[in-house]
C-alpha positions in Angstrom: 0.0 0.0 0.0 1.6 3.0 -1.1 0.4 6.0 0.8 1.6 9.5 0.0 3.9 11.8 2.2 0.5 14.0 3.2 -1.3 10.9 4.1 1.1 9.6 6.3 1.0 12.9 8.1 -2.6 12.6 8.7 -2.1 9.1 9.9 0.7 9.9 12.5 -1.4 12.9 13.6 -4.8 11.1 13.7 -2.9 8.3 15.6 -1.1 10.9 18.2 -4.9 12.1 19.0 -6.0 9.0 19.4 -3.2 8.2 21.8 -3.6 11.5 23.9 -7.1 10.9 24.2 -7.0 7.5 25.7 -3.6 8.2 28.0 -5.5 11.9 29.4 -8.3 9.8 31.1 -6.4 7.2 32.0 -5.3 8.0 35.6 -8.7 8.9 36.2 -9.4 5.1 35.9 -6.3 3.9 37.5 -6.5 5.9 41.2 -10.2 7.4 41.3 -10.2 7.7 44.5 -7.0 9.8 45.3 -8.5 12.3 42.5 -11.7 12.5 44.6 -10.0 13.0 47.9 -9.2 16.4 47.9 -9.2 19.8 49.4 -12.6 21.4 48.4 -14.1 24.1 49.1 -17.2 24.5 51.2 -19.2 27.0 49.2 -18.8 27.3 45.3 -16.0 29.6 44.8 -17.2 33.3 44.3 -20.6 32.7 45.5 -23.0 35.6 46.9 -24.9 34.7 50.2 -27.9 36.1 50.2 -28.7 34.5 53.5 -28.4 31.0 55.9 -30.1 29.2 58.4 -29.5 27.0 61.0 -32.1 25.1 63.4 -33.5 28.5 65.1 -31.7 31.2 63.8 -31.9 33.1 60.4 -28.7 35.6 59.3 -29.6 37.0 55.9 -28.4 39.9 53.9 -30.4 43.1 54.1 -28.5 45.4 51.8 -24.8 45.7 52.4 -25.2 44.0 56.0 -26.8 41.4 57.8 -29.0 40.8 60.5 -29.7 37.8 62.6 -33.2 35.9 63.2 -32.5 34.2 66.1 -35.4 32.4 68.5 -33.2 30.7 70.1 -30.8 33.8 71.6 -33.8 36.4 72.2 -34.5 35.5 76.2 -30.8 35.8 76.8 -28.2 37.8 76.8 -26.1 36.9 73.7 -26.0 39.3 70.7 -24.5 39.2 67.1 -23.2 42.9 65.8 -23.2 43.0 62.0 -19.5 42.4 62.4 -19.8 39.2 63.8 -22.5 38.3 61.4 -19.9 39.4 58.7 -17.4 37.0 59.9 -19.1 33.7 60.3 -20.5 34.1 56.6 -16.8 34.9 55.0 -15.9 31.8 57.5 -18.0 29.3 55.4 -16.7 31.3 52.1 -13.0 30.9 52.5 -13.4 27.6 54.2 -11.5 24.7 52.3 -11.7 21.1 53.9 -10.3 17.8 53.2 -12.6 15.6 51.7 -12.8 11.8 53.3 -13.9 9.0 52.2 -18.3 8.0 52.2 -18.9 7.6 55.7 -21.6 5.2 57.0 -23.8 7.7 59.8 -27.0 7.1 60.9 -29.1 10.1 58.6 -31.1 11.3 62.0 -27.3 11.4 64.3 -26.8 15.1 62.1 -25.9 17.3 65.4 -26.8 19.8 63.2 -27.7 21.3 59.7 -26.7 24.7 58.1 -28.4 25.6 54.9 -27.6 28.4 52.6 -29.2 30.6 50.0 -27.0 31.7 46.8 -27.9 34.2 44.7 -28.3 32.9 41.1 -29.4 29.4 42.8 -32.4 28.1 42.7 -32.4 25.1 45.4 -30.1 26.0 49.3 -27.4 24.4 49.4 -27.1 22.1 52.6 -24.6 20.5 55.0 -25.1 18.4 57.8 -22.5 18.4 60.8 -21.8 15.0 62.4 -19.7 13.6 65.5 -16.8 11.6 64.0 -14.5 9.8 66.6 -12.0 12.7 66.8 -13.2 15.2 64.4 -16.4 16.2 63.2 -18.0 15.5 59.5 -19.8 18.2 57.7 -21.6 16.4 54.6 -22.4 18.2 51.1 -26.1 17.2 50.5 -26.2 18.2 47.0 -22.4 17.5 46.1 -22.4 13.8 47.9 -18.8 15.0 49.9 -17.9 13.9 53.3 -15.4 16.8 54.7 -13.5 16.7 57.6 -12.9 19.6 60.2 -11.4 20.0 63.9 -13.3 20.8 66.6 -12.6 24.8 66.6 -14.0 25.0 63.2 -17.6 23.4 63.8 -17.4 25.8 66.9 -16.6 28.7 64.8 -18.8 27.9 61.8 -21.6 26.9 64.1 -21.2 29.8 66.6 -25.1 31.0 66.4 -26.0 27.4 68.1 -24.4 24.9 70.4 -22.8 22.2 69.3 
């Protein structure tokens, strides 16, 4: 077969295309779970809170600051300045955990949930906190991630309620 000096250039390319396109996804089927675990972050990158909720309390965005909604701090003596408000929100933005592997909790054990309202999103976004052994598990409803964060950080992230 005698093939001219332009087809064999189409053949080495096509081939080379071929070959990238196999060897690219390959080591997504060799190690698929060391791609998955990961840092991630909590809350899509560059998203705008318009407001979140946990069991009780309400902090949404009323303009260019927030106030808080919160039944379960009115008979005492705890209050929330816009500052603090401020804090806990960029907290969750900025906050990038290590992912773990699926963990098999009990659905009702959730110590408790925070949910959160995006602009440009139609459905919250929510994550349930669990007790691990040593740590404490926030899981990603809608993403299907397990993350892992210390102690401080539920406390922090949580601050509005007790954990």
């Amino acid at each position: 077969m005698g093939l001219s000096r332009k087809a064999w250039n189409n053949v080495v390319i096509f081939s080379m295309l071929i070959m990238i396109f196999f060897l690219n996804g390959l080591h997504h089927k060799l190690n698929p779970q060391q791609a998955e675990l990961t840092r991630v972050m909590v809350l899509p990158e560059q998203s705008f809170v318009l407001a979140m909720a946990y069991p009780g309390v309400k902090i949404e965005r009323i303009g260019t600051t927030w106030r808080i909604d919160n039944k379960l701090v009115e008979g005492t003596s705890l209050s929330y300045t816009a500052q603090d408000l401020v804090q806990i929100v960029q907290m969750w933005q900025n906050l990038e955990l290590q992912a773990v592997e699926k963990q098999k909790v009990n659905p009702e054990s959730a110590i408790s949930v925070a949910t959160f309202w995006l602009a440009g999103e139609e459905l919250p976004l929510s994550y349930q906190l669990y007790r691990g052994s040593d740590t404490y598990l926030l899981f990603a409803q809608r993403q299907q991630h397990w993350l892992e964060l210390s102690a401080d950080q539920a406390k922090q992230l949580f601050k509005p309620i007790d954990i």
